[in-house]
Residue, then its C-alpha position, 0 to 999 in steps of 0.5 A: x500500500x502506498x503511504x508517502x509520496x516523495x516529490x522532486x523540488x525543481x520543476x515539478x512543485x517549484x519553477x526554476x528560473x535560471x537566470x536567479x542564482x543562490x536560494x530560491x527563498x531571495x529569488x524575486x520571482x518564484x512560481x509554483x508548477x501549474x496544478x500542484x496546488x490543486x493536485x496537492x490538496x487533493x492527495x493531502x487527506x490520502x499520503x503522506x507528501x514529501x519534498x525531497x531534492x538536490x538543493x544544496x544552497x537551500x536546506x528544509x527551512x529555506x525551502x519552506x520558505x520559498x513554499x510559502x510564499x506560493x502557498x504550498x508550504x502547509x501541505x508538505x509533510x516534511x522536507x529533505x535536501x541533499x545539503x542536510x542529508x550529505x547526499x544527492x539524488x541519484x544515490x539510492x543513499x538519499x532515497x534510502x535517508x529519507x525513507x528512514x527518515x518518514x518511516x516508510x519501506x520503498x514499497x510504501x512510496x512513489x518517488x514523482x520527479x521529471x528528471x529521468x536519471x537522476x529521480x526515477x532511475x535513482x529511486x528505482x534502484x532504492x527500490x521505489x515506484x515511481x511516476x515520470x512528470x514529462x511536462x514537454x512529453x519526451x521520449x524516454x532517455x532509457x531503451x528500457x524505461x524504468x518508470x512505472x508511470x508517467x504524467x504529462x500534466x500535475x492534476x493527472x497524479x491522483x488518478x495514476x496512484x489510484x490505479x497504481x494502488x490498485x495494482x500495489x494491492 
């Protein structure tokens, strides 16, 4: 049974502007991914949701921050970066902290990402599922895909874990 859902921080709850540098929190524009705030309500009451990411300027306080100023800081059970663990996406390391860390078996958790090495080939060797955000639909960079799921927009998410819950049962 699905109980966490682990969710990548740029582009996918978060845009990322390349022109700021440094921490999200000080950049003068920040945006959330169209559909997430919706989309996190909607799953908010079902999973436990989860911000895991690469950041390593930003630790959990400075990406709380930047979550709050778009509203989504609320919904977000708990945040982990690479900063505060010691290490990065894509070893099975970080993925295996963190769920430690939220008392979770990889089986219990769906990791939601768009870059494909290093969330979803990353996850998946931790032994997560996975689901594959591929907003600009490209074609997967593996000749075996490894993804169990893929979302081309965010408010697609609760119908795609419903039918994998369904598969996990």
């Amino acid at each position: 049974m699905i109980r966490a859902l682990v969710f990548d921080w740029g582009d996918t709850v978060m845009r990322v502007f390349p022109q700021y540098q440094g921490p999200m929190a000080y950049w003068p524009q920040v945006e959330a991914v169209p559909g997430i705030q919706e989309t996190l309500c909607i799953l908010h009451p079902h999973y436990h949701l989860i911000l895991a990411t690469n950041a390593a300027e930003s630790g959990a306080v400075l990406v709380r921050e930047a979550l709050r100023r778009v509203g989504l800081e609320e919904l977000f059970h708990a945040v982990f970066t690479a900063r505060e663990l010691g290490v990065r996406k894509p070893d099975p390391a970080f993925f295996a902290a963190v769920l430690h860390e939220i008392g979770c078996t990889p089986q219990q958790a769906v990791m939601i990402g768009d870059d494909y090495t290093v969330d979803i080939v990353g996850a998946k060797r931790a032994g997560m599922l996975t689901i594959w955000f591929n907003p600009q639909g490209s074609t997967c960079p593996l000749i075996l895909p490894q993804h169990d799921a893929e979302v081309r927009a965010i408010a697609e998410l609760p119908t795609v874990l419903k039918n994998m819950q369904a598969v996990t049962k």
